[in-house]
VOLORO-712963 format. One record per residue (C-alpha): residue in three letters; x, y, z. Coordinates in steps of 0.02 Angstrom, whole numbers, padded with zeros to 5 digits, always signed. Example, Ala and Ser with C-alpha at 12.3 -4.5 7.8 and 13.67 -1.06 7.14 Angstrom:
2
ALA+00615-00225+00390/SER+00684-00053+00357/
***
This chain:
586
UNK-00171-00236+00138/UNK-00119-00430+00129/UNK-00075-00494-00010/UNK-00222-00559-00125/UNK-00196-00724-00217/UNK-00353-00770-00338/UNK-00469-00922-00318/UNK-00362-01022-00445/UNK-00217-01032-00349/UNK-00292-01020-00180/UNK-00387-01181-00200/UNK-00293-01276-00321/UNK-00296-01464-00285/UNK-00145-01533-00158/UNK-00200-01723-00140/UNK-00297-01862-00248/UNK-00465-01819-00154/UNK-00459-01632-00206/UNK-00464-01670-00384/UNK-00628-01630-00472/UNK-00710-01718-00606/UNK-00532-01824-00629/UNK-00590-02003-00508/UNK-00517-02148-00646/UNK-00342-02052-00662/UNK-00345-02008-00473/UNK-00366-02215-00424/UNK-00256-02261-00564/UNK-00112-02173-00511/UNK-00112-02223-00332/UNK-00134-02395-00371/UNK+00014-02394-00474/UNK+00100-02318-00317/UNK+00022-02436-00187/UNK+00088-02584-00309/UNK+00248-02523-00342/UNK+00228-02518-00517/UNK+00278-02326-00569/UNK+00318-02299-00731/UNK+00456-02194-00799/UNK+00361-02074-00909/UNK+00178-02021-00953/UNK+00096-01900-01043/UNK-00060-01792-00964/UNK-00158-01726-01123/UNK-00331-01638-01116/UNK-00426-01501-01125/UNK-00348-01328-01027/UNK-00402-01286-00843/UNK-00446-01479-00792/UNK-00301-01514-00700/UNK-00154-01598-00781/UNK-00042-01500-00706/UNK-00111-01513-00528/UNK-00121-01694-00552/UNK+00079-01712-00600/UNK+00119-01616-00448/UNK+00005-01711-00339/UNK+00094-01878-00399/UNK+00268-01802-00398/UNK+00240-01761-00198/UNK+00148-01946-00161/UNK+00289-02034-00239/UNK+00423-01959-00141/UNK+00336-01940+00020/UNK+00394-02028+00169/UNK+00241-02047+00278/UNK+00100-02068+00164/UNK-00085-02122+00246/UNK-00177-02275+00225/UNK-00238-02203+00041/UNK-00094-02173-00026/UNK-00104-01986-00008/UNK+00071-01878+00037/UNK+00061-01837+00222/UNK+00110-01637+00204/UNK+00240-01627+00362/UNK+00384-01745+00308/UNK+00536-01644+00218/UNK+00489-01694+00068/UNK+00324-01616+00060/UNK+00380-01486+00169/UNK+00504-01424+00031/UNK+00404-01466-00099/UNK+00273-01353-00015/UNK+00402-01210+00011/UNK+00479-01224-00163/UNK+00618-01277-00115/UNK+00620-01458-00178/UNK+00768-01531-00269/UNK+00666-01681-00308/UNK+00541-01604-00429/UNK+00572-01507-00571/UNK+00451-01403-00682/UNK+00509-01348-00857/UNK+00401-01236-00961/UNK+00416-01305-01159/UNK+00326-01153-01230/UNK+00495-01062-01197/UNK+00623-01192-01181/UNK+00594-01291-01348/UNK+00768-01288-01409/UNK+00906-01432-01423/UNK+01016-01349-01294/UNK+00861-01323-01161/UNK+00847-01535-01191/UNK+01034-01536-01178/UNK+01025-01469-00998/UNK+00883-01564-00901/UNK+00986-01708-00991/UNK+01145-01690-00888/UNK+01027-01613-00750/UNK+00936-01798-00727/UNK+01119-01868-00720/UNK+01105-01820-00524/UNK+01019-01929-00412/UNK+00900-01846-00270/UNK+00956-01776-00116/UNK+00780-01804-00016/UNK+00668-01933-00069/UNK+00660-02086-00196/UNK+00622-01989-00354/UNK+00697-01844-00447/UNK+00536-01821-00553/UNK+00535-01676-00714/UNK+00353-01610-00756/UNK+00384-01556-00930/UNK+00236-01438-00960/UNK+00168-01403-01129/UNK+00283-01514-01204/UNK+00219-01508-01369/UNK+00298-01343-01416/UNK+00459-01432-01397/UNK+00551-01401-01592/UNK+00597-01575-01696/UNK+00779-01577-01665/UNK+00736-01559-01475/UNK+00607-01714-01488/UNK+00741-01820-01559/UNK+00859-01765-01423/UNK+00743-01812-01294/UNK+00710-01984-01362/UNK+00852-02086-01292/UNK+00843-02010-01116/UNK+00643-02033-01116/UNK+00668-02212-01167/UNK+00803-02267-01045/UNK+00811-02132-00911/UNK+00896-02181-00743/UNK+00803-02264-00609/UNK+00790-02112-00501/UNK+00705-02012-00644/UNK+00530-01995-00671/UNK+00449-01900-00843/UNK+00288-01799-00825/UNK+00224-01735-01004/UNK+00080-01629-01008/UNK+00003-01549-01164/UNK-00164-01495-01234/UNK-00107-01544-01392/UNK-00102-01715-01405/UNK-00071-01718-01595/UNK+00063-01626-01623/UNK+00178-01733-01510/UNK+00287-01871-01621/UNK+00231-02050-01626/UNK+00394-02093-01531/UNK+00357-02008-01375/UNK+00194-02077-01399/UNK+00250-02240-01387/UNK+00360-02216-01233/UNK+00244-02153-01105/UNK+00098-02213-01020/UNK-00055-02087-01104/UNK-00192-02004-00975/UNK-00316-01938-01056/UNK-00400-01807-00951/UNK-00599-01762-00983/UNK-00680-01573-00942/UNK-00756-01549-00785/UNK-00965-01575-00783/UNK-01070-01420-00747/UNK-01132-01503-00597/UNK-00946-01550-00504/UNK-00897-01357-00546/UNK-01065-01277-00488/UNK-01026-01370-00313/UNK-00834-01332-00303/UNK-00888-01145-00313/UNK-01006-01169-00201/UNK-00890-01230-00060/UNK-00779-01099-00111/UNK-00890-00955-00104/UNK-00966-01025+00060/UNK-00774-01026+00127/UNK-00763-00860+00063/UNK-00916-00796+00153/UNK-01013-00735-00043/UNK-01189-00757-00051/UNK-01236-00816-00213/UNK-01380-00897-00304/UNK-01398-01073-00405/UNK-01421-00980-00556/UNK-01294-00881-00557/UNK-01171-01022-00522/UNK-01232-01114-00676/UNK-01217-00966-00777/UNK-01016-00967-00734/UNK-00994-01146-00730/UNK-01063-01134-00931/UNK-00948-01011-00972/UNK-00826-01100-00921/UNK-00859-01235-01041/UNK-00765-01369-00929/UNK-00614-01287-00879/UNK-00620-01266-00679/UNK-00472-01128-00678/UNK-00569-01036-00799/UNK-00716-01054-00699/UNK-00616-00987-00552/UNK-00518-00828-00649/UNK-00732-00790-00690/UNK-00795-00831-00496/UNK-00646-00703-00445/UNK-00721-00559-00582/UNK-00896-00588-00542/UNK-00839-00541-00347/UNK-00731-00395-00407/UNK-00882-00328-00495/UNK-01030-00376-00370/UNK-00955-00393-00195/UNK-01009-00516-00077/UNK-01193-00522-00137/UNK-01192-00587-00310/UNK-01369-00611-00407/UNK-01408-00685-00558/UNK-01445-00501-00647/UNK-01268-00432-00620/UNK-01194-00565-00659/UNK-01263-00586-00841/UNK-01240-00405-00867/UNK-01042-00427-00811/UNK-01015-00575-00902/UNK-01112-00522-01042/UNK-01213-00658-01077/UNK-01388-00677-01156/UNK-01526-00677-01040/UNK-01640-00848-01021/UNK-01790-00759-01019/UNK-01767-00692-01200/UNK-01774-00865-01245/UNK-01920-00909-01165/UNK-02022-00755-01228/UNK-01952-00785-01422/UNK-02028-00967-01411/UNK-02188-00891-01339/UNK-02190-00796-01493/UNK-02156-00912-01606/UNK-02306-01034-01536/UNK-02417-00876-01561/UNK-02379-00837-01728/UNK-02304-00662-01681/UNK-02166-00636-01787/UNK-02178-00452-01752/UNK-02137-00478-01562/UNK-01992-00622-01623/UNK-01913-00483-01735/UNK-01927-00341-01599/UNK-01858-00471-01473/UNK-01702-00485-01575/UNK-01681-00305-01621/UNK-01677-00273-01426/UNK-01554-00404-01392/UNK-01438-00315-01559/UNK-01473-00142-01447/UNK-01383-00210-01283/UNK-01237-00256-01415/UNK-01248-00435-01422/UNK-01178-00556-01566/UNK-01305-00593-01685/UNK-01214-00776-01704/UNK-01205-00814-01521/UNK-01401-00751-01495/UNK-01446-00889-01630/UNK-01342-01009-01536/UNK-01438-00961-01358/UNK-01582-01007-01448/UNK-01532-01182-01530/UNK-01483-01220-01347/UNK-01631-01160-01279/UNK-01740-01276-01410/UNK-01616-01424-01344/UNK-01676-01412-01176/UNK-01876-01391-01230/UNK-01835-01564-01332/UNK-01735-01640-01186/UNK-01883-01576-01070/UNK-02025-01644-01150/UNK-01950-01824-01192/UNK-01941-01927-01033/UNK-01808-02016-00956/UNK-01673-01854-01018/UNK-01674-01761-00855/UNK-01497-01808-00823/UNK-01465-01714-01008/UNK-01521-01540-00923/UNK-01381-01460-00851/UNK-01506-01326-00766/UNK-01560-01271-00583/UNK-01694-01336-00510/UNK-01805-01181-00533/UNK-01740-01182-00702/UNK-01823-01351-00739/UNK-01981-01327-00707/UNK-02004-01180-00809/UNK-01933-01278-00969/UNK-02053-01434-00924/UNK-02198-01314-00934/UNK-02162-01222-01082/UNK-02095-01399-01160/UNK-02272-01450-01133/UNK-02343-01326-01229/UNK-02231-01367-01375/UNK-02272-01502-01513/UNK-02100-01614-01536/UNK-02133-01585-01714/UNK-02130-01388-01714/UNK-01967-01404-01597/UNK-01903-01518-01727/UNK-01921-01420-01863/UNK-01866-01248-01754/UNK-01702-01349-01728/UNK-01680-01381-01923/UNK-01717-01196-01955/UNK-01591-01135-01820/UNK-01450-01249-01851/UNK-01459-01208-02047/UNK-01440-01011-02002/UNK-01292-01054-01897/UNK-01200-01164-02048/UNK-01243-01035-02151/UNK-01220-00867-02045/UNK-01050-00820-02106/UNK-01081-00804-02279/UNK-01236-00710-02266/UNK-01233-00545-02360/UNK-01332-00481-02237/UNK-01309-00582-02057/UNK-01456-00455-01982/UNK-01594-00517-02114/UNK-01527-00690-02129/UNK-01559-00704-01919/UNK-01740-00635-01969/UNK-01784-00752-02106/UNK-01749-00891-01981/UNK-01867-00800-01843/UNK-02018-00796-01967/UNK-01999-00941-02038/UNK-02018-01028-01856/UNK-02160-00910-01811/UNK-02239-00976-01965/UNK-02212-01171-01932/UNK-02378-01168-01826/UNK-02463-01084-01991/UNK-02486-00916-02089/UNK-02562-00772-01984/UNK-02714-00700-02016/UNK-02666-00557-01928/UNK-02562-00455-01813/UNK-02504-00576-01699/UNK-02651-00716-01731/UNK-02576-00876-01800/UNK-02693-00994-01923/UNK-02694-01162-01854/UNK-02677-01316-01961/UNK-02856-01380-01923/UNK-02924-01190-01947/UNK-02823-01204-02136/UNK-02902-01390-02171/UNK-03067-01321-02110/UNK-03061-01179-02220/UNK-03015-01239-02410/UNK-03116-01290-02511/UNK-03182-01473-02549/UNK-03116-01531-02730/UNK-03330-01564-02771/UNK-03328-01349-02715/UNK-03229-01303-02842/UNK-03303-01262-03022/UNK-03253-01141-03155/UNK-03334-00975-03147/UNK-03490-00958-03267/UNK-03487-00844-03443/UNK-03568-00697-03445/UNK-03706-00715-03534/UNK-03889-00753-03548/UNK-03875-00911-03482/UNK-03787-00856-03317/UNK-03902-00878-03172/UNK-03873-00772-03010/UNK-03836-00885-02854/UNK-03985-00873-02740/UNK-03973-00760-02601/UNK-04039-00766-02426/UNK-04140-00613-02394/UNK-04205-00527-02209/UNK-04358-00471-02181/UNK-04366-00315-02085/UNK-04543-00360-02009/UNK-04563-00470-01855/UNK-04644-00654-01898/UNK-04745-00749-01773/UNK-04623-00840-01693/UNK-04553-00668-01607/UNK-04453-00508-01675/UNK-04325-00501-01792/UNK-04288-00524-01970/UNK-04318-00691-02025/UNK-04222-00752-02163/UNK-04312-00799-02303/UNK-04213-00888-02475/UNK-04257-00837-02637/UNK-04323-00970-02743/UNK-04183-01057-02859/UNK-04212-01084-03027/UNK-04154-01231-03115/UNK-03985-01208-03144/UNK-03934-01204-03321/UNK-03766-01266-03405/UNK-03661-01126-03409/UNK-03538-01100-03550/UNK-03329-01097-03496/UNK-03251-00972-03580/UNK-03122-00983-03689/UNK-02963-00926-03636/UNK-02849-00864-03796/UNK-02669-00869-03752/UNK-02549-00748-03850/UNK-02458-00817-04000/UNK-02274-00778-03911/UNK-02310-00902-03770/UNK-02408-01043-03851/UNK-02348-01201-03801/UNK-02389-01381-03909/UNK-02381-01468-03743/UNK-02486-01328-03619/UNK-02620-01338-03783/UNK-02655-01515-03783/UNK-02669-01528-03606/UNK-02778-01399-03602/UNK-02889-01503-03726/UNK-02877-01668-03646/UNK-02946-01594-03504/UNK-03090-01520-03581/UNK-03134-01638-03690/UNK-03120-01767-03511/UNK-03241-01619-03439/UNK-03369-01633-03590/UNK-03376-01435-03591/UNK-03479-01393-03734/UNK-03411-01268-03863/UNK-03504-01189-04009/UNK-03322-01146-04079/UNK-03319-01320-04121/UNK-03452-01304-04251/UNK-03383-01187-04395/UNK-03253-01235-04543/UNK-03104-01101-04561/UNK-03096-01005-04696/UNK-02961-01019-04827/UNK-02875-00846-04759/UNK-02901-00892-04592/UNK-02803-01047-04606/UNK-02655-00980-04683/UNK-02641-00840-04558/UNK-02620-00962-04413/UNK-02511-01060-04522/UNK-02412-00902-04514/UNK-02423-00861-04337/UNK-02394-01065-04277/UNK-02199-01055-04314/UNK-02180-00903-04176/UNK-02242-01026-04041/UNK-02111-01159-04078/UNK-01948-01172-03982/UNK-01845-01279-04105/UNK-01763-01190-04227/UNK-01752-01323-04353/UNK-01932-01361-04342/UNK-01970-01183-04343/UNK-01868-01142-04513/UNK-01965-01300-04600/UNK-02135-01255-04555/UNK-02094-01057-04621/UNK-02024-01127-04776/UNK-02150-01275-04814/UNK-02245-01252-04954/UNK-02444-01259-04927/UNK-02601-01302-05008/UNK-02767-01306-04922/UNK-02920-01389-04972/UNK-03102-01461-04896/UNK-03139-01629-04881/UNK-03286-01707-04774/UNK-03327-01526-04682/UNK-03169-01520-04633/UNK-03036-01394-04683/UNK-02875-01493-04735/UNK-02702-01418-04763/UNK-02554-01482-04845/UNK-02366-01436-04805/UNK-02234-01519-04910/UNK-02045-01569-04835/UNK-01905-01591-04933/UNK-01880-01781-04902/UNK-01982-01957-04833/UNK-01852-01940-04655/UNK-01946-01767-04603/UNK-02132-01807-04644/UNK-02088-01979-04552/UNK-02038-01892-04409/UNK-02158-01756-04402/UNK-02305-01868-04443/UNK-02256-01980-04300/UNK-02197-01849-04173/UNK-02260-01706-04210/UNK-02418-01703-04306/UNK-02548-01716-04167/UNK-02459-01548-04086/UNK-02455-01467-04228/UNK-02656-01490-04256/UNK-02696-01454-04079/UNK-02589-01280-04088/UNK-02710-01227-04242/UNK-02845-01283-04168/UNK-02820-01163-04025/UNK-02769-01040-04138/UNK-02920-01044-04253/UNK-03063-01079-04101/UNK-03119-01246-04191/UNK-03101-01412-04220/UNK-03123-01432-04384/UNK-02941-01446-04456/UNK-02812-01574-04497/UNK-02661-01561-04571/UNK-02576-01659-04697/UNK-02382-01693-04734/UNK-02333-01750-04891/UNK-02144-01742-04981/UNK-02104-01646-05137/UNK-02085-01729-05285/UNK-01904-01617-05317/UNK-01795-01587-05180/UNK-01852-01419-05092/UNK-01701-01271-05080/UNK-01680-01244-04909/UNK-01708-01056-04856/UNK-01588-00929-04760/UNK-01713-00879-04611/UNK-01567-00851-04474/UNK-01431-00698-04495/UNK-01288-00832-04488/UNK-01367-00910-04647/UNK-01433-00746-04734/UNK-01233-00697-04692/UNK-01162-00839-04765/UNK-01286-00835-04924/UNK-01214-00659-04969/UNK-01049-00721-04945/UNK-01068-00853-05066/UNK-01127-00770-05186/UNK-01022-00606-05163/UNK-00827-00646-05161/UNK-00799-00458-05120/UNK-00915-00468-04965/UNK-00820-00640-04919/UNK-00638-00568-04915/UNK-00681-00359-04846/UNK-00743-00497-04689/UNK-00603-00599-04665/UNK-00491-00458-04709/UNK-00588-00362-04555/UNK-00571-00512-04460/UNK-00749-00496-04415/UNK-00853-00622-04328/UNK-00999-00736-04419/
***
């Protein structure tokens, strides 16, 4: 059996040209060697898998080659390249900083750049991950890196730009390296798995090249599993199962739902996708994605936005169509808030479902199992403000509604019952019923609103008509401090002193406060709430209530344990010291 080597190494780029998705750095660099203006160090930073690496050795061999073509590219027979090539090269020198990071590993390539080349114009160092290097090695480095000899050439590369010191910063010439688009790694595996003689479709490639998520050796190391697992005829369905990602078609058939209304089919969608032991968190992000591309489908002038295949894109542009922007919109704002919020949900499973019903309910509430109420069907179906009217008392004066009766017997014009309306009678005015509210939960405020509005309504009410009986009023005089929040106010109007009288047919009652600042405010704050509560209390109108201030002062009252406490204390020295002696609480 001969000796396998994977894709990533097989076909990892020797020249300028071969480099994928890297064109500005590619030109840059061989300009600066056509010109004769190398420098002596720079720094390759970016993401992993997009070819820093690659890209150092590429230079490293141009540099030093001795026939190079008309581009500037390193002609692969001299000895240079030959060695190089080989591994044999005493011109270029790789050193791995994840495990030489120390002062003495520095030390070393130090005295090693001391010697000039034996082939070649360049002894060049590729320093590789170079930010792992420790502080003390850094500073050792500096001097060399700064004024190296003429034959020596640094090559930094890290994907961790930040964690290198602002001194090597400022010594090398910085590349920045981007990731590799979808498209340029969907056609390098192409060629490759045409070279390869592996039959595989569009889909499938995108599927790897998004995996990949811009690294082209990771795209590779997935290109070499998807082989291992599906041979030389690779489709779309084996390779989502190997590489365990969420099917498209889910996608599609959860926004089909959600347009219908069918939360039942959205939920059962996602409890099949939990069954085939997918993440909860990376099925909500499939489906942000998959709203992306509807709203990137549906707005022209975006098609370069859809990384898709072609038989991909049609399918989105006609379920896009189907899809109001605004309902995507919203969809969007519901998905992205379950995935800020996922991991501290309680419970992730019913946080996910929330989010499903509450986009299968953006089109409207269902009226039933899997039929959606539309917007127009909801406007169509309230009520006009002129519809609504309070319902009628019982009563003599009620009046039944007239109906529309069917005659069983056939008329003239043909058979079949023939509706027939009863006559209406003159509608009469119908009485509103009172509606007592329980003493706990009156409210000053809820009261007179309720009477501005009636008395804006002109209801009639016969309650109106009666004065209150002497008894009466002093029994909602007793019940009107229950329905007061303030505790103050509530301890004054229990311990106000009363007198009730008639004057003009109406019944008046007096309450006295202890000094001119109280009936002030109450008669300017508090007065007109204080009538309306007894009014509802009592069922008429006929009341008014007077303040007036006592001629002595008035002895306040204990009403609240804290004071009735304190008033036994005072009066009780025993009580007063067993307490403090307990070192109990007030």
């Amino acid at each position: 059996m001969a000796q396998y080597v994977v894709s990533a190494r097989k076909y990892r780029p020797d020249s300028f040209s071969t480099l994928i998705g890297q064109e500005v750095i590619a030109r840059t660099l061989k300009n600066s060697i056509e010109r004769g203006k190398i420098a002596h160090a720079y720094l390759f930073c970016g993401p992993r898998g997009v070819g820093k690496t690659s890209t150092a050795r590429i230079f490293a061999k141009a540099i030093n080659c001795s026939n190079p073509s008309a581009d500037w590219e390193s002609c692969g027979e001299c000895e240079s390249c030959r060695s190089f090539q080989e591994g044999r090269s005493y011109c270029i020198h790789e050193l791995d900083a994840a495990s030489n990071n120390g002062v003495d590993d520095i030390k070393a390539l130090l005295d090693q750049v001391l010697i000039p080349p034996q082939v070649g114009r360049y002894s060049v160092y590729i320093i590789d991950e170079v930010h792992m290097l420790s502080q003390a090695a850094f500073n050792a480095f500096l001097k060399t890196l700064e004024e190296p000899p003429a034959h020596a050439i640094f090559i930094l590369a890290t994907t961790e730009k930040h964690k290198i010191i602002p001194t090597i910063l400022s010594r090398c010439q910085t590349y920045d390296f981007n990731r590799i688009s979808i498209p340029d790694i969907v056609g390098n595996l192409r060629d490759i798995a045409s070279k390869e003689g592996i039959s595989i479709d569009d889909e499938s490639l995108h599927v790897i090249a998004s995996k990949a998520d811009g690294a082209m050796r990771d795209a590779l190391t997935i290109f070499d599993q998807t082989v291992a697992f599906c041979g030389n005829e690779i489709h779309y369905e084996d390779v989502i199962r190997n590489l365990n990602v969420l099917d498209y078609e889910y996608s599609f058939s959860l926004v089909d739902a959600f347009l219908a209304g069918d939360y039942g089919r959205a939920l059962k969608t996602f409890d099949e996708i939990l069954g085939k032991g997918f993440n909860a968190l990376h099925f909500i992000l499939a489906l942000s994605s998959h709203l992306r591309d509807l709203v990137v489908s549906r707005t022209a002038g975006l098609e370069s936005l859809l990384d898709l295949p072609a038989s991909l894109k049609s399918r989105y542009a006609e379920q896009a169509g189907r899809c109001p922007l605004k309902f995507l919109y919203d969809a969007l704002t519901v998905t992205t808030q379950c995935e800020s919020s996922y991991k501290a949900a309680v419970n992730p499973r019913l946080h996910i479902e929330y989010a499903l019903m509450k986009i299968s309910f953006l089109c409207g509430m269902p009226k039933g199992e899997g039929t959606p109420v539309r917007q127009g069907d909801v406007a169509a179906a309230a009520p006009s403000a002129a519809e609504v009217r309070p319902a009628a008392a019982p009563g003599p004066a009620a009046v039944a509604a007239p109906e529309v009766k069917e005659s069983a017997e056939p008329h003239d014009g043909g058979p079949g019952p023939v509706p027939q309306p009863a006559l209406a009678p003159e509608p009469a005015p119908a009485l509103q019923p009172r509606v007592r509210k329980s003493v706990s939960a009156v409210s000053l405020d809820s009261v007179r609103r309720e009477d501005a509005a009636k008395s804006q309504a002109g209801t009639p009410d016969k309650a109106q008509d009666f004065v209150p009986s002497d008894e009466a009023l002093l029994q909602a005089w007793a019940k009107l401090p229950e329905g007061v929040s303030n505790v103050r106010l509530k301890n004054a109007l229990a311990s106000a002193q009363t007198q009730i009288s008639q004057r003009d047919g109406v019944a008046v009652l007096q309450f006295t406060v202890s000094n001119e600042a109280q009936r002030e405010w109450i008669q300017t704050k508090l007065l007109s709430k204080l009538e309306l509560s007894m009014r509802n209390l009592l069922g008429t109108s006929k009341v008014r209530i007077e303040v007036n201030v006592a001629e002595t002062p008035v002895q306040d009252k204990a009403y609240t344990d804290e004071e009735k406490t304190k008033e036994i204390m005072d009066s009780n020295p025993e009580v007063k010291e067993l307490i403090i002696d307990l070192g109990l609480d007030i």
